[in-house]
The first five atom37 places (N, CA, C, CB, O) and aatype in JSON, in Angstrom:
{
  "aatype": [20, 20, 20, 20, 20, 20, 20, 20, 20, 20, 20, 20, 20, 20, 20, 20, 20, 20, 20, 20, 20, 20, 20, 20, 20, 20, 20, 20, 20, 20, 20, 20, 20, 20, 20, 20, 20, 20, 20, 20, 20, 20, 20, 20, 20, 20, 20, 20, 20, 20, 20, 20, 20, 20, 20, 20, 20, 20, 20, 20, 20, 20, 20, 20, 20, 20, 20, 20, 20, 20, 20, 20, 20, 20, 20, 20, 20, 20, 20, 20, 20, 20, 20, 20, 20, 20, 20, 20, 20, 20, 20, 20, 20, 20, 20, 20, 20, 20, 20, 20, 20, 20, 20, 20, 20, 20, 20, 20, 20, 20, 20, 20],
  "atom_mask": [
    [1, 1, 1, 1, 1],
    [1, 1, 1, 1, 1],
    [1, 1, 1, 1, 1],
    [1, 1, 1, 1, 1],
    [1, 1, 1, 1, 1],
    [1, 1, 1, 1, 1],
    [1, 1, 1, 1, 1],
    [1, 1, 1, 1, 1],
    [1, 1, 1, 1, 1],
    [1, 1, 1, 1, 1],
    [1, 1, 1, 1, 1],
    [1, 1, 1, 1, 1],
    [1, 1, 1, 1, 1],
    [1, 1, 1, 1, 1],
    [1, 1, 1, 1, 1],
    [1, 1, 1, 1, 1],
    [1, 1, 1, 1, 1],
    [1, 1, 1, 1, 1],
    [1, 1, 1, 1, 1],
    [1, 1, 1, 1, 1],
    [1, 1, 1, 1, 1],
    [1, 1, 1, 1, 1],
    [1, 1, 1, 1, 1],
    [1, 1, 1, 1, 1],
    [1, 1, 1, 1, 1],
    [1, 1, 1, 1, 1],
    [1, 1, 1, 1, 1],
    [1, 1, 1, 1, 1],
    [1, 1, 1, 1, 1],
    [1, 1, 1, 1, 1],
    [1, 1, 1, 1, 1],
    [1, 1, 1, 1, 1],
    [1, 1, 1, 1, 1],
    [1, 1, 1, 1, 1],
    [1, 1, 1, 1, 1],
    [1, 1, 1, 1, 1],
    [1, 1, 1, 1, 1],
    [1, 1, 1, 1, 1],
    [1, 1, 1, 1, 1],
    [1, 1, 1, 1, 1],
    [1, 1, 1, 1, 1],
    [1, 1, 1, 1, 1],
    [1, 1, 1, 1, 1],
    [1, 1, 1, 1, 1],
    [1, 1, 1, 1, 1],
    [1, 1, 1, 1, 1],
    [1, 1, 1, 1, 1],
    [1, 1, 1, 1, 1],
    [1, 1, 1, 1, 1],
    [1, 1, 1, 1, 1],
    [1, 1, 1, 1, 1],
    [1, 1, 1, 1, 1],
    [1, 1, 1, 1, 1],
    [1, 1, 1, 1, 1],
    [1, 1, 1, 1, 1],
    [1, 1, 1, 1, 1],
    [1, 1, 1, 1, 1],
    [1, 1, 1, 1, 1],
    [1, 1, 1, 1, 1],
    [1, 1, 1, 1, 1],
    [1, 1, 1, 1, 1],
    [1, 1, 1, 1, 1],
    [1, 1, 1, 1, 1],
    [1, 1, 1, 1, 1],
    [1, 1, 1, 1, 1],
    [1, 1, 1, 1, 1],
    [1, 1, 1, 1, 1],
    [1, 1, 1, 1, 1],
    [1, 1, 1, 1, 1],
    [1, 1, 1, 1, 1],
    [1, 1, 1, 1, 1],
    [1, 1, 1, 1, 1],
    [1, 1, 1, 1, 1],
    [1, 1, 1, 1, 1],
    [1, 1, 1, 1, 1],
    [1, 1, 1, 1, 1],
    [1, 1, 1, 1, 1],
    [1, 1, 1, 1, 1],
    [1, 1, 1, 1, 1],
    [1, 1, 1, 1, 1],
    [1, 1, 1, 1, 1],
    [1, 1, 1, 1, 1],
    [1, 1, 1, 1, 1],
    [1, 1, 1, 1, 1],
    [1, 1, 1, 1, 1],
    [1, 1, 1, 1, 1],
    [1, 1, 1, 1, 1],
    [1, 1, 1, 1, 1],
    [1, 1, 1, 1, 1],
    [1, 1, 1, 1, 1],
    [1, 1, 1, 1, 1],
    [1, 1, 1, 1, 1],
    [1, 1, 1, 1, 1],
    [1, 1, 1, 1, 1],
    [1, 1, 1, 1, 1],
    [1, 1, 1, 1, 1],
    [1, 1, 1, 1, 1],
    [1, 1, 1, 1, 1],
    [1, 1, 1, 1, 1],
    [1, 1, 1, 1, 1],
    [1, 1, 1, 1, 1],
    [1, 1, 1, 1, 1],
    [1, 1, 1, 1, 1],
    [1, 1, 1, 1, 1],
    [1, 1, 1, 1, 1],
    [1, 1, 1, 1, 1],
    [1, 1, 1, 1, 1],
    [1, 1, 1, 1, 1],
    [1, 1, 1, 1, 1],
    [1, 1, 1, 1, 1],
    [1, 1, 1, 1, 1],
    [1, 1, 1, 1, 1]
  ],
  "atom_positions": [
    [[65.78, 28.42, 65.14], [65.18, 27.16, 65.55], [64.46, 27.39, 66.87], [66.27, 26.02, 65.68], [65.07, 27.45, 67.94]],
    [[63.05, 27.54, 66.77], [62.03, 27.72, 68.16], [62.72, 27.12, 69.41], [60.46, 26.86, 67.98], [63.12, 27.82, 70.35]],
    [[62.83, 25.67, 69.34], [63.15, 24.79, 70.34], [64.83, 25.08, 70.89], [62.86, 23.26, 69.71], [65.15, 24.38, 71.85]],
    [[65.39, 25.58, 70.61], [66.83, 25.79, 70.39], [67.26, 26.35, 71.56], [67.2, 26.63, 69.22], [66.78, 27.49, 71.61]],
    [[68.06, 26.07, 72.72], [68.29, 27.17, 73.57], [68.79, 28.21, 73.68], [68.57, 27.01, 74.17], [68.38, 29.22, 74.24]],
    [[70.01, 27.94, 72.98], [70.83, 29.07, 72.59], [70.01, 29.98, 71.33], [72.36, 28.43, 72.09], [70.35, 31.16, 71.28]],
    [[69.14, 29.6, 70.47], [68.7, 30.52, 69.5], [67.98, 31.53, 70.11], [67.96, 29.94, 68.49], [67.92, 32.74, 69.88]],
    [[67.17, 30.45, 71.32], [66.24, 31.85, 72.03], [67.31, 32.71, 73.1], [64.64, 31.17, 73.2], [66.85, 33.68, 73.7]],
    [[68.57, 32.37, 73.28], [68.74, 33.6, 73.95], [69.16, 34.34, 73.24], [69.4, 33.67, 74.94], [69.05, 35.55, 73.44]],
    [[69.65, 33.93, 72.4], [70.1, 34.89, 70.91], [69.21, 35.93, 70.6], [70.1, 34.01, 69.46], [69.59, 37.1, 70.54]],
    [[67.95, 35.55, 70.37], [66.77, 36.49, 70.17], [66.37, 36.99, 71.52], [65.53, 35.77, 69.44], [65.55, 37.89, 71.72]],
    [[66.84, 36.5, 72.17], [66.42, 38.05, 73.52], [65.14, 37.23, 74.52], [65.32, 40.14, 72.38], [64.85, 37.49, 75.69]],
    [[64.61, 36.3, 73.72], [63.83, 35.37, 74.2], [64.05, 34.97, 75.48], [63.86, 34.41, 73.49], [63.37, 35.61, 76.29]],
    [[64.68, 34.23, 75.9], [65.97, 34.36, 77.36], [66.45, 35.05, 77.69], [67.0, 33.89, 77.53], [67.57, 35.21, 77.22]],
    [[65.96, 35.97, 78.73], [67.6, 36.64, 79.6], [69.1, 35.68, 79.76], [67.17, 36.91, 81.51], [69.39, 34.5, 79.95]],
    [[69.63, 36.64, 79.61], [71.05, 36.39, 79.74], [71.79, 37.75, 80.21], [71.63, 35.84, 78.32], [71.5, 38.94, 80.11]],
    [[72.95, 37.0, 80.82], [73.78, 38.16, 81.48], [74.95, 38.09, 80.24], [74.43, 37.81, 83.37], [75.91, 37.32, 80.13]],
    [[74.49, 39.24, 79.3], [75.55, 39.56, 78.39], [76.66, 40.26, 78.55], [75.15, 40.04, 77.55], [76.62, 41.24, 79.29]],
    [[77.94, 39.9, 77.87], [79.12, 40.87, 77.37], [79.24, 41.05, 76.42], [80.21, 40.69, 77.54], [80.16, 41.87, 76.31]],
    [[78.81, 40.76, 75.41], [78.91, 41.75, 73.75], [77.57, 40.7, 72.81], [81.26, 41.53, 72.62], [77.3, 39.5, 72.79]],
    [[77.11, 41.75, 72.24], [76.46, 41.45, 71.17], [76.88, 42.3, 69.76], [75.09, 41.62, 71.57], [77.42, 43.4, 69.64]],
    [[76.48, 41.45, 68.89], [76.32, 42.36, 67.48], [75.35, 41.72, 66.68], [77.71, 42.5, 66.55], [74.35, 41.19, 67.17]],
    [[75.65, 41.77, 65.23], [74.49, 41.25, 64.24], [75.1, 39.49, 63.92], [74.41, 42.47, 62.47], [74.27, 38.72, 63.45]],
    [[75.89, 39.2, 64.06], [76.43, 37.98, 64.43], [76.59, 36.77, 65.47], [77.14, 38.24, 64.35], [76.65, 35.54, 65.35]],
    [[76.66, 37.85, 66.8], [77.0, 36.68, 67.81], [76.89, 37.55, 68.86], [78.48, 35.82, 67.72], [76.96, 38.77, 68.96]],
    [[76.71, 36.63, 69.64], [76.54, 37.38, 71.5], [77.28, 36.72, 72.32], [74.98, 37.28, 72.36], [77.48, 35.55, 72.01]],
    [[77.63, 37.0, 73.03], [78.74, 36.33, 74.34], [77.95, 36.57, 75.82], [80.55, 37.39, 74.44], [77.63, 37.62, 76.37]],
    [[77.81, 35.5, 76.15], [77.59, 35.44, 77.88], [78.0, 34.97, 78.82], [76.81, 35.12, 78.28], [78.78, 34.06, 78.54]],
    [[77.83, 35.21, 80.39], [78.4, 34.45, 80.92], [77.62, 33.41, 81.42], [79.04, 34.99, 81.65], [76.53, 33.65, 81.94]],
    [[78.19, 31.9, 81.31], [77.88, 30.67, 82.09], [76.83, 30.4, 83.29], [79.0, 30.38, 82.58], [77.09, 30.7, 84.46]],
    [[75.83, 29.91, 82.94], [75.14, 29.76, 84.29], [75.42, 29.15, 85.07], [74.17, 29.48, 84.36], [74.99, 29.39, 86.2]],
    [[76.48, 27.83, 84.76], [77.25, 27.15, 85.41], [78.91, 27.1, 85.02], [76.63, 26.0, 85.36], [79.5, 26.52, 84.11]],
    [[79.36, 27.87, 86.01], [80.8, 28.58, 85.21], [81.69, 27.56, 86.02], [81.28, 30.63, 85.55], [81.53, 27.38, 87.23]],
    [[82.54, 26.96, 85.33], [83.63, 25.91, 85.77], [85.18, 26.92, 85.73], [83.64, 24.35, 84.45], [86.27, 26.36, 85.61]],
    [[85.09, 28.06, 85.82], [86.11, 28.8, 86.25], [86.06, 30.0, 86.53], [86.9, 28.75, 85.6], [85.68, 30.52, 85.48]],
    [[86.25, 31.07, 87.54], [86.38, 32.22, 87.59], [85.64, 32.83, 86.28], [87.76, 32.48, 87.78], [84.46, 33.14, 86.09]],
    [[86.54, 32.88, 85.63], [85.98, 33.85, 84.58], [85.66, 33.02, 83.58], [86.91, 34.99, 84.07], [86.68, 32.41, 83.28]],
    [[84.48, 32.58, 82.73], [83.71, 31.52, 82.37], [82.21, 32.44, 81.46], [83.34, 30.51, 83.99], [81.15, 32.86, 81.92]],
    [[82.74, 32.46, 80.15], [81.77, 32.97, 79.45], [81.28, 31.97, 77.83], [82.38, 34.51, 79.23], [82.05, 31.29, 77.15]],
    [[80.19, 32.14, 77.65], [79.93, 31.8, 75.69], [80.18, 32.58, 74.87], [78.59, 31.59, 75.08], [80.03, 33.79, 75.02]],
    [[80.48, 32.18, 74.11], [80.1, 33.31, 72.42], [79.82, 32.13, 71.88], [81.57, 34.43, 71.31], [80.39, 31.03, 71.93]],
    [[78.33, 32.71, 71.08], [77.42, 31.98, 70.15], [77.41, 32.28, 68.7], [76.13, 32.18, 70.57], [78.31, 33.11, 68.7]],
    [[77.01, 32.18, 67.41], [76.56, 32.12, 66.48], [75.21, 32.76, 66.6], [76.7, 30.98, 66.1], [74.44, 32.18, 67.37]],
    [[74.84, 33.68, 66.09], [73.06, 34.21, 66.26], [72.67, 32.97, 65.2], [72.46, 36.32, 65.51], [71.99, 32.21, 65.89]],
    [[72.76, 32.45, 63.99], [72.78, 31.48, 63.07], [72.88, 30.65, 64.31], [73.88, 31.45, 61.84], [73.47, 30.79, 65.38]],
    [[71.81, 29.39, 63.57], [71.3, 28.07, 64.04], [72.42, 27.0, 63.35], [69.58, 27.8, 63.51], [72.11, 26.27, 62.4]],
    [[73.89, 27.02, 64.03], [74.54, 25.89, 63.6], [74.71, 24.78, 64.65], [75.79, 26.29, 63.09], [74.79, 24.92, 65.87]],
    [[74.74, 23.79, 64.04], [74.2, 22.44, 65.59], [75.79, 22.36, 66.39], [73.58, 20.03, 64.77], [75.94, 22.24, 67.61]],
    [[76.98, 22.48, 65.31], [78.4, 22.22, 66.2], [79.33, 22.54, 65.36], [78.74, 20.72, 66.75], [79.17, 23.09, 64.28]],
    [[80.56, 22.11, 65.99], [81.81, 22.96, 64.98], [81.8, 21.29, 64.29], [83.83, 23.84, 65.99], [82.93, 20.97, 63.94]],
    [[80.89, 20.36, 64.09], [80.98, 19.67, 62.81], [80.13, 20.12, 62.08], [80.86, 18.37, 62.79], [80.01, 19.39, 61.1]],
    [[79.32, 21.15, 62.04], [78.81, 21.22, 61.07], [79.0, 22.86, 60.17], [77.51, 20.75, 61.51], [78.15, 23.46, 59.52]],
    [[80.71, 23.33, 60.5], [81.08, 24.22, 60.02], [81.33, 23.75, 58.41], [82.13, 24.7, 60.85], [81.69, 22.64, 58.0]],
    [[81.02, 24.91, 57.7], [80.77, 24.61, 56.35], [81.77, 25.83, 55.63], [79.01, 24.66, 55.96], [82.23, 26.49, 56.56]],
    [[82.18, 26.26, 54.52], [82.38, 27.11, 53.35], [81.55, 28.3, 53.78], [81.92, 26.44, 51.9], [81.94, 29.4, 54.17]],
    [[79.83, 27.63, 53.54], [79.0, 28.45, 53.63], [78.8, 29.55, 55.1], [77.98, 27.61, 53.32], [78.35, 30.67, 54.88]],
    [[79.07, 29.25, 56.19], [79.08, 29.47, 57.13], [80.47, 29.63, 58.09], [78.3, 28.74, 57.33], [80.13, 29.86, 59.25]],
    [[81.37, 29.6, 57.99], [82.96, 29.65, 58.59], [83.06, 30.97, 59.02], [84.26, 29.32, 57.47], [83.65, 31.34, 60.04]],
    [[82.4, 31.78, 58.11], [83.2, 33.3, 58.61], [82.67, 33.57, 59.87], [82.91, 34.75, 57.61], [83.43, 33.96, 60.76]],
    [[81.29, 33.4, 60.09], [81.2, 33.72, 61.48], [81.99, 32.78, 62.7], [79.74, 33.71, 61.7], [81.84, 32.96, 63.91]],
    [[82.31, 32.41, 62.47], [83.77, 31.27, 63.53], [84.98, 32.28, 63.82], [84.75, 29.59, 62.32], [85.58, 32.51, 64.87]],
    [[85.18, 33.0, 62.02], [86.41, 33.79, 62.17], [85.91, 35.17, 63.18], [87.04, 34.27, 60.5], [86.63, 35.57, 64.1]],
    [[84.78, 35.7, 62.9], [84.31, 36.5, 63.41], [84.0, 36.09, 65.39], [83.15, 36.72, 62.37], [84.28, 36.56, 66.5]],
    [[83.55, 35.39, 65.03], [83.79, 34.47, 66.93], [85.03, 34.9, 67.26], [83.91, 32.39, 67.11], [85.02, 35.79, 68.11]],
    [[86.03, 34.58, 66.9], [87.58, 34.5, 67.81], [87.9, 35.4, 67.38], [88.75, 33.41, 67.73], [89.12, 35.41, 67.45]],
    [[87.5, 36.35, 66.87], [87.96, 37.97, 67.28], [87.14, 38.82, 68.09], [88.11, 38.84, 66.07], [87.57, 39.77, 68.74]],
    [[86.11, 38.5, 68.04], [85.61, 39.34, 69.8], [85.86, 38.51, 70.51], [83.99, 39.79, 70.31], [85.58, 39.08, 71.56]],
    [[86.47, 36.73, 71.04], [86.59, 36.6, 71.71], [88.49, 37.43, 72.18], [85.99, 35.36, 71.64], [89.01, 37.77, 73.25]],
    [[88.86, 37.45, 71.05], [90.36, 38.55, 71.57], [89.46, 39.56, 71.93], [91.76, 39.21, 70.2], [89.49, 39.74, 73.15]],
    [[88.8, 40.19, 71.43], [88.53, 41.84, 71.75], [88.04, 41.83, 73.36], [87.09, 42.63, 70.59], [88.52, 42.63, 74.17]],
    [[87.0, 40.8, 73.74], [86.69, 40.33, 74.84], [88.2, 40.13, 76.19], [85.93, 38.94, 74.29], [88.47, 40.92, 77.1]],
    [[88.89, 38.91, 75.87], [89.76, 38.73, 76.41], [90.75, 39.85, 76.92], [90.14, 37.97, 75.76], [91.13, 40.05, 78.08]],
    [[91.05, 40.53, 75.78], [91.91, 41.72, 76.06], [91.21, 42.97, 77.21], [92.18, 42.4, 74.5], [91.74, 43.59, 78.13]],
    [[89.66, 42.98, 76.61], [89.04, 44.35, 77.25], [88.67, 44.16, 78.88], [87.51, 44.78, 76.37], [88.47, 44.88, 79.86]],
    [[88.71, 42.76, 78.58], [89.0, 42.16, 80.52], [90.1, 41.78, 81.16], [88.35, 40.89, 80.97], [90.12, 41.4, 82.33]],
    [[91.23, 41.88, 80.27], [92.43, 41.85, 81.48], [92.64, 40.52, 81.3], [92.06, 42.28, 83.19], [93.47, 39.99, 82.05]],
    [[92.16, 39.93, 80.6], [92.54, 38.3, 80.43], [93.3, 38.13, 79.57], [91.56, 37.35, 80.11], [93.07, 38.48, 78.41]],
    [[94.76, 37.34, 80.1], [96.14, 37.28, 79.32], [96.24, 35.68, 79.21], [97.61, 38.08, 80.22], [96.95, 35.31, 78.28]],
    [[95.75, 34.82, 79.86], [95.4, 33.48, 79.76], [93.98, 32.35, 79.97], [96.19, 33.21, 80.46], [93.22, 32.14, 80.91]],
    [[94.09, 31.83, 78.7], [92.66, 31.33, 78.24], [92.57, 30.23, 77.81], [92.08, 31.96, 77.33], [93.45, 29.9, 77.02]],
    [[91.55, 29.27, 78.12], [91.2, 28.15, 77.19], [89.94, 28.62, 76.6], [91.05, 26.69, 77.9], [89.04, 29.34, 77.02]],
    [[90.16, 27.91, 75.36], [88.1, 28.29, 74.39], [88.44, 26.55, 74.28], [87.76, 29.77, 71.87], [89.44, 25.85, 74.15]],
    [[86.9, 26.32, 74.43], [86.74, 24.77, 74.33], [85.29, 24.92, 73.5], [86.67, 23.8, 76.04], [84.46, 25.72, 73.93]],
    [[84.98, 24.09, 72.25], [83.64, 23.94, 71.77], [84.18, 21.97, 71.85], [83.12, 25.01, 69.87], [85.16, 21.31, 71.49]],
    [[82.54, 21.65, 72.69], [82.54, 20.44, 72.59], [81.21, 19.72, 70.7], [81.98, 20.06, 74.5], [80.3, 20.28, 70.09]],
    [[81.7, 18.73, 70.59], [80.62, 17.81, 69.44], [80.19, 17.16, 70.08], [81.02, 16.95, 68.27], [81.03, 16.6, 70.79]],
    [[79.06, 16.82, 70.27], [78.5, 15.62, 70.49], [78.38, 15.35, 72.14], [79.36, 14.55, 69.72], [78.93, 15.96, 73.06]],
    [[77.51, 14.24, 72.16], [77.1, 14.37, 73.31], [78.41, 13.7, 74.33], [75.63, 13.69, 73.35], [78.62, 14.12, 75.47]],
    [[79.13, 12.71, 73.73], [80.03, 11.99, 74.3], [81.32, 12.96, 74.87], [80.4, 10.92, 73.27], [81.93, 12.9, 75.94]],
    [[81.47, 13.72, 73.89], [82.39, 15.37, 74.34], [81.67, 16.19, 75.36], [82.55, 16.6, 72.92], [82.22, 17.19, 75.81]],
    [[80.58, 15.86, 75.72], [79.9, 16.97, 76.74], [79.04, 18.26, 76.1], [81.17, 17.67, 77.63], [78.77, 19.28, 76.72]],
    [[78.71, 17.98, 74.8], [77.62, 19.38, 74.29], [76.22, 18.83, 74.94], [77.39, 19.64, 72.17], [75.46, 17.94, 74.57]],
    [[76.21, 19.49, 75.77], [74.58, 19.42, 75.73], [73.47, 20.65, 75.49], [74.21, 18.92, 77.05], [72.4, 20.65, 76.1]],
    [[73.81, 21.65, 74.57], [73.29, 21.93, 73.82], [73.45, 22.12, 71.99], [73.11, 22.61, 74.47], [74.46, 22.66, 71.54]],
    [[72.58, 21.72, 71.27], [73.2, 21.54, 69.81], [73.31, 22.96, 69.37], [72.24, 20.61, 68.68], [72.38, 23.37, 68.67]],
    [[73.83, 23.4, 69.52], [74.1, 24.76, 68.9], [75.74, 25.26, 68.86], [73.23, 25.84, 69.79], [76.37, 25.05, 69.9]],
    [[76.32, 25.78, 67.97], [77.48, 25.66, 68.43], [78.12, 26.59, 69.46], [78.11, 25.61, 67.46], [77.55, 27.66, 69.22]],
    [[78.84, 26.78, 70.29], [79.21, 27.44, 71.05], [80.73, 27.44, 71.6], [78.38, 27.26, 71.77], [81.35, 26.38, 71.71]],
    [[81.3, 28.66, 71.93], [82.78, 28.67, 72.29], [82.71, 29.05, 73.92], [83.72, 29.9, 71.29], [82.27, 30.11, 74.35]],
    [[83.22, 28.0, 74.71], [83.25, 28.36, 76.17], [84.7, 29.01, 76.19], [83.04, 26.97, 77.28], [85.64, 28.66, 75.47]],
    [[84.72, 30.08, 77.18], [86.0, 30.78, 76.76], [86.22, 30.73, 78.73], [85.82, 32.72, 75.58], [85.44, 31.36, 79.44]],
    [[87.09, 30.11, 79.17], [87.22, 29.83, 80.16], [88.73, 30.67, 80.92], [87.09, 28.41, 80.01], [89.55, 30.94, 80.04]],
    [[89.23, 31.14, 82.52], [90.56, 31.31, 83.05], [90.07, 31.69, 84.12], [91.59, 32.19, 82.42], [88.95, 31.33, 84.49]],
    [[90.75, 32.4, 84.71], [91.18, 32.47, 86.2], [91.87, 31.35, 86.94], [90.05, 32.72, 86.95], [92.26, 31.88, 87.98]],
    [[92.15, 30.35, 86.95], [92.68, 28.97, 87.24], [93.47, 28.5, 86.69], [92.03, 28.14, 87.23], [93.73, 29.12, 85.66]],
    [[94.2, 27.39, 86.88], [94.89, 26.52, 86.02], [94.01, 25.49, 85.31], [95.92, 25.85, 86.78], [93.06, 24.84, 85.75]],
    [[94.73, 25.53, 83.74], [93.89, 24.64, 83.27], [94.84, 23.45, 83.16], [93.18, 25.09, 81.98], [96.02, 23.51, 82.84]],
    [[93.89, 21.97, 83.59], [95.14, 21.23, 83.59], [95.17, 20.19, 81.94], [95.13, 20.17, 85.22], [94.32, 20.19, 81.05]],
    [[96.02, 19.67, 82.01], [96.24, 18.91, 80.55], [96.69, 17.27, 80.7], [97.57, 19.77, 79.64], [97.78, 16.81, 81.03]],
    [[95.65, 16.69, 80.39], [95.19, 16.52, 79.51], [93.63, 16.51, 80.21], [95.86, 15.43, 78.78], [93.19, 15.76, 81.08]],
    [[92.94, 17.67, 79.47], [91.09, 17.86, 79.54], [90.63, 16.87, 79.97], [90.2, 18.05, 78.22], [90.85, 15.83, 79.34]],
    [[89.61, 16.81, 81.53], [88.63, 15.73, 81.28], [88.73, 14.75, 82.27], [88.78, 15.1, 79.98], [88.0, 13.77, 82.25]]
  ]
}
């Protein structure tokens, strides 16, 4: 999707300060990081949110949360929140789906 932000950094279109890519998904870190250690992993696929995970499309989700372990682990990170927001009222403000993989801090409970 041309207009897409996350599609163009996907395609290289955007710099980004990456930590892993493959033929699936890329992970970066936050331009505005709300914790110490504060990164994305994206979908290279144009999906708008985790409502619009499908049959057709799921595996790359499964494929998401295993580099985000492979990630987590290869940095020393033993405690984590992953947050994907829907909608604008949840705080996505971009439609694409995305996993913020957040620590260094306490996270407190209840979000928000």
């Amino acid at each position: 999707m041309s207009d897409c932000l996350f599609c163009r950094i996907a395609s290289g279109e955007i710099p980004s300060s990456r930590l892993y890519e493959d033929e699936l998904c890329v992970a970066f870190h936050d331009i505005d990081p709300q914790a110490p250690e504060h990164f994305l992993v994206i979908p290279k696929e144009h999906i708008p949110s985790a409502g619009a995970i499908t049959p057709e499309n799921s595996a790359v989700v499964a494929h998401i949360f295993e580099v985000i372990a492979r990630l987590t682990t290869g940095r020393g990170i033993t405690s984590f929140r992953v947050v994907s927001n829907v909608g604008e009222q949840a705080g996505q403000s971009v439609q694409h789906l995305h996993f913020h993989v957040l620590s260094g801090r306490d996270m407190t409970w209840p979000p928000g």
